[in-house]
C-alpha positions in Angstrom: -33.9 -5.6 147.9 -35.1 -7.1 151.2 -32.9 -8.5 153.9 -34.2 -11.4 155.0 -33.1 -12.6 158.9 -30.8 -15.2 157.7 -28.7 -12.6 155.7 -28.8 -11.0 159.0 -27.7 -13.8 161.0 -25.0 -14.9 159.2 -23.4 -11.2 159.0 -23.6 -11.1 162.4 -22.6 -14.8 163.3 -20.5 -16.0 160.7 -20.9 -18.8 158.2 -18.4 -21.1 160.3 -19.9 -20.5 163.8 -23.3 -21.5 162.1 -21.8 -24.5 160.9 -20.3 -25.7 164.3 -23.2 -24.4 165.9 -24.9 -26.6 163.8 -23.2 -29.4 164.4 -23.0 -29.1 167.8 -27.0 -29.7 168.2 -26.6 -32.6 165.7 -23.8 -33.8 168.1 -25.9 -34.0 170.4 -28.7 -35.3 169.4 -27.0 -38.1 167.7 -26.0 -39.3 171.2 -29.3 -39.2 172.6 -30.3 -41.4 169.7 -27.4 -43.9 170.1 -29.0 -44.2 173.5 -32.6 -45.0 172.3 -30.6 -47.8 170.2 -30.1 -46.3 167.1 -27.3 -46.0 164.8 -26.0 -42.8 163.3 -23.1 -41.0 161.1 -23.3 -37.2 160.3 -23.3 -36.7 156.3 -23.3 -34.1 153.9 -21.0 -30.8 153.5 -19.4 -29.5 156.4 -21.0 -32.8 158.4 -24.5 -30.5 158.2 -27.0 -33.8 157.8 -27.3 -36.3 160.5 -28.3 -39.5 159.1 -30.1 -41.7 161.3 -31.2 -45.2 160.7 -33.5 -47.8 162.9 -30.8 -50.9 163.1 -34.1 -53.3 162.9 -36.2 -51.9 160.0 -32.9 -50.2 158.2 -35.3 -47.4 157.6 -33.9 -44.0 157.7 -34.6 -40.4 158.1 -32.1 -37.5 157.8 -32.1 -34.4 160.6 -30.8 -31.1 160.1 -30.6 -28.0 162.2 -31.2 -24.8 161.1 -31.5 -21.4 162.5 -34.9 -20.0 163.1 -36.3 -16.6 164.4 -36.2 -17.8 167.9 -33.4 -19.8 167.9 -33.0 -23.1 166.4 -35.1 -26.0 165.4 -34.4 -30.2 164.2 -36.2 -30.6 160.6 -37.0 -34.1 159.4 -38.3 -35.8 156.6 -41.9 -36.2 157.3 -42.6 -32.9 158.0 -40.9 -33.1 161.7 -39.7 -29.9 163.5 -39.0 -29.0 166.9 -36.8 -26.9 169.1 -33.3 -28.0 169.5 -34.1 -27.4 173.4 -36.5 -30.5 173.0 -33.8 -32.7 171.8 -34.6 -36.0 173.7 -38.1 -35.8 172.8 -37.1 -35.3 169.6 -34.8 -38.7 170.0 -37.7 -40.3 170.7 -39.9 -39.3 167.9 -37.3 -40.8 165.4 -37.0 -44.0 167.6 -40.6 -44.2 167.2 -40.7 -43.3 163.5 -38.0 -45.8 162.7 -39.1 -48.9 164.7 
């Protein structure tokens, strides 16, 4: 059998610093999103989703973060993805999405 990187990563991390990892990056960008007007609430197991909705359209899109090869990257619905670095152009994507 193959190991894949994630088995890897999670040996060598640990299941519960990849979860506050995790949300530590949603954390954050759920307060640059606040800023751009937005409303929020983190959802799911272990607070892993953050749920993020435009107050005037009520139209919503979910975020996660997720370990990649070089780090970690935001996935959206829509096919979004970018570097957690990236995280107020990332608010601003979603602002622009859900206006």
């Amino acid at each position: 059998m193959r190991t894949g990187w994630w088995v890897v990563m999670v040996s060598v991390v640990g299941v519960r610093e990849v979860g506050e990892v995790r949300r530590r990056h949603l954390a954050v960008l759920a307060y640059e999103v606040e800023a751009r007007g937005l409303r929020w609430r983190l959802a799911g197991p272990q607070e892993s989703v953050l749920s993020v909705v435009g107050p005037r359209t009520r139209r919503q899109v979910m975020v996660v973060a997720t370990p990649v090869a070089s780090g970690w990257s935001f996935l959206w619905s829509g096919g979004g993805m970018a570097d957690v670095g990236r995280v107020a152009e990332v608010a601003d994507r979603l602002a622009r999405l859900l206006a």
